[in-house]
N, C-alpha and C positions, 0 to 999 in steps of 0.2 A: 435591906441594909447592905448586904453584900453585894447587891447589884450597882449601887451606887462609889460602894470604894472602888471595884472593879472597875468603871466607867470612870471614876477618877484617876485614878493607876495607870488606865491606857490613854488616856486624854494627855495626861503625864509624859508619858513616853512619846509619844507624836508629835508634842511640842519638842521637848528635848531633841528630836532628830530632827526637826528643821532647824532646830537652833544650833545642831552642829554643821550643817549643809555646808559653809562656805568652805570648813577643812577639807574636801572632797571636793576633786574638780575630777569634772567631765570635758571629754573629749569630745564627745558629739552631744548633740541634743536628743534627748529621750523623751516620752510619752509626758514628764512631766517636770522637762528640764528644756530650759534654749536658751540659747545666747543670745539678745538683739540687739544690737548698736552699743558692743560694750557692757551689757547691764543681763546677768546670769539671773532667770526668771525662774524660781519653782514651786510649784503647784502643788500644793493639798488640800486632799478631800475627804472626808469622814463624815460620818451619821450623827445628829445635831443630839441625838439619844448621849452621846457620851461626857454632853457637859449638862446634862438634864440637872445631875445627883446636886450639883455643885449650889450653893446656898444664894441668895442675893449677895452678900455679904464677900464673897469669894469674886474677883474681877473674872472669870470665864461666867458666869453666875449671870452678869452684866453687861457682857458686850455685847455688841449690836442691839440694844434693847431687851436683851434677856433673850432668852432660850424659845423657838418657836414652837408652841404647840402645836401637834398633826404626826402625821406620817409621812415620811419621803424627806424631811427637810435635812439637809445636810450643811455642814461650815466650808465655806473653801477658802481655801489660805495661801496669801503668796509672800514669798520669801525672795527682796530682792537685793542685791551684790554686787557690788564693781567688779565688771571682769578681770579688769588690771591688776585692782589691789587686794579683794579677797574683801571688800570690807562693805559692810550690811550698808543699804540705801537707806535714808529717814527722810521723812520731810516730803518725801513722793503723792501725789493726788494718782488714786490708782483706782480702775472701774473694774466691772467686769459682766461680760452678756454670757448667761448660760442659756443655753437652747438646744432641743433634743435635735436633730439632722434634718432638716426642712423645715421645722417651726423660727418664728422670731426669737422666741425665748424672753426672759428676764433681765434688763442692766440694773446694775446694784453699785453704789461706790462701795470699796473694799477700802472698809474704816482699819487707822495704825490702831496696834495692840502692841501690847506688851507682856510676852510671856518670858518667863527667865531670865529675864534680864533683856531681853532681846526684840528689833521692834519687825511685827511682821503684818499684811494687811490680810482683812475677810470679812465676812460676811455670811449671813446664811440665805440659801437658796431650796426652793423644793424642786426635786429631781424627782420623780413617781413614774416615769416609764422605764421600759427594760431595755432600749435601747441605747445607738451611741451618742451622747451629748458634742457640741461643740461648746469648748467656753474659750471663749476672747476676751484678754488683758488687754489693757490698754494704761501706759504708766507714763506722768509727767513727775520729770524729776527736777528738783529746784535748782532753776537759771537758767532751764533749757526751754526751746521756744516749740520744738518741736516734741507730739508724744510719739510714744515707741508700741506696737502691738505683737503680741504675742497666741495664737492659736495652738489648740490642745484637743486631742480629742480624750472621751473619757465615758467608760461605760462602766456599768455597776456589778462586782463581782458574781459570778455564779456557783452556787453553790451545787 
């Protein structure tokens, strides 16, 4: 029981901080931050464990089909912004191919969600090596002819 508020509590907070991302501008592009053609792309990623606790009933409970059973699977989540104006993308069709460093990897559409108010896309992926991942964005924004790609590397903490 307490494992579950715990994983609700920090599921909680992880949302909340991408939901404040766009008050925070960066000057360069970071490990899970870039600019591309105008459109401030960022990236998260957490252990699919932390929306386990959460009930059918609960929208994190339900997204992307429910909660994947296994080991290794993780949500990844991207939050996107108008460089100009500071103001959250919607409406975007947005992919994304996660792949360990030499493998093809997995593309998955990164379905809108809505946590706090706020619309962000993801998806869950199984990550199970120790190695560095590459995951590539790929985002079409409504009325543009062209999509925009974004590259990330991303390895799994060490304890």
């Amino acid at each position: 029981m307490k494992t579950t508020y715990f994983a609700s509590v920090l599921f909680g907070l992880l949302t909340a901080i991408l939901g404040t991302l766009p008050m925070t501008s960066y000057a360069t592009n970071s490990s899970r931050h870039q600019v591309v053609d105008g459109v401030d792309i960022y990236l998260g990623i957490f252990p699919a464990e932390l929306i386990q606790g959460h009930s059918k009933q609960h929208p994190e409970g339900e997204m992307h089909g429910g909660v994947p059973v296994g080991e290794h699977r993780y949500h990844v989540t991207v939050a996107l912004f108008d460089a100009a104006t500071g103001k959250r993308i919607t409406g975007a069709q947005v992919s994304a191919r996660v792949s360990e460093l030499g493998l093809s990897g997995t593309e998955k559409k990164l379905e809108p969600m809505t946590i706090a108010g706020a619309i962000s896309y993801g998806n869950y992926f199984r990550m199970s090596g120790t190695g560095i991942y590459r995951i590539r964005v790929q985002v079409r924004r409504p009325g543009m002819a062209q999509a925009i790609e974004a590259e990330f590397e991303y390895s799994h903490a060490r304890i």
